[in-house]
C-alpha positions in Angstrom: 143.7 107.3 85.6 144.1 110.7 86.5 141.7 113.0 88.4 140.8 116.4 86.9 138.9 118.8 89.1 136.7 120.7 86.9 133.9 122.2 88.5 132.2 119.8 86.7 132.6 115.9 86.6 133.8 115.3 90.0 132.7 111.8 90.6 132.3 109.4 93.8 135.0 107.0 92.0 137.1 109.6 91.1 137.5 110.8 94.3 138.5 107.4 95.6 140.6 106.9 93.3 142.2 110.3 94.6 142.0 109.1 98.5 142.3 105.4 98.2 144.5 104.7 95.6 146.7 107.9 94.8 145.6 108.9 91.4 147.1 111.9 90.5 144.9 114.8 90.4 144.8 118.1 88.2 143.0 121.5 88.3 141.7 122.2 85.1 143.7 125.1 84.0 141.3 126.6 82.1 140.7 130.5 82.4 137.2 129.8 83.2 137.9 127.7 85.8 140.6 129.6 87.0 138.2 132.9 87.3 135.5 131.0 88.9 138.2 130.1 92.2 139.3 133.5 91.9 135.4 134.9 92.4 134.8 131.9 94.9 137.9 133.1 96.6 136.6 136.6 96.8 133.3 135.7 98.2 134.7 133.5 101.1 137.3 136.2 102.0 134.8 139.2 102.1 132.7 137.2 104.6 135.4 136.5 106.9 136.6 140.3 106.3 133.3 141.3 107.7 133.5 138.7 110.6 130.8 136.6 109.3 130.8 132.9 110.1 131.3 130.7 107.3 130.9 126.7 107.8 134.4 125.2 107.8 136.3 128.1 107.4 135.6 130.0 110.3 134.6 127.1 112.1 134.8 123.5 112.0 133.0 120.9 110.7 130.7 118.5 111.8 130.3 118.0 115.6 133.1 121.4 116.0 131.0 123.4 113.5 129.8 125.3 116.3 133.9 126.0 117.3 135.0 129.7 115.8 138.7 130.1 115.1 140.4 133.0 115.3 141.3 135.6 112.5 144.5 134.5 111.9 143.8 130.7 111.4 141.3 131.8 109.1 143.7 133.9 107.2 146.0 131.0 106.6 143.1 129.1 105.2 141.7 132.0 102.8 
């Protein structure tokens, strides 16, 4: 069964279906969903343009969250 990533359904199975058992998964190619990444995009990349922090992106996660990474890490990331 494949996995579709819409913004949407994402479910607790479906993901380990995804991580446990390889099911293939999909981005919904809709133009919806593709202009809601591009705005999500923006929003994440104008927060690291303007050095502010941002969980996971900037930092790490979890027990590291308090770790900042530099500008260019972040840049391959964004």
């Amino acid at each position: 069964m494949p996995v579709t990533v819409d913004g949407q359904t994402l479910s607790i199975a479906a993901v380990t279906a995804a991580s446990r058992f390889h099911a293939s998964v999909t981005l919904d190619g809709s133009p919806e969903i593709k202009e809601r990444i591009t705005k999500s995009r923006k929003v994440i990349s104008d927060k690291v343009d303007s050095g502010t922090s941002v969980y996971g992106v900037s930092t790490g996660f979890g027990g590291s969250g308090s770790h900042f990474y530099c500008k260019v890490a972040v840049e391959i990331i964004t």
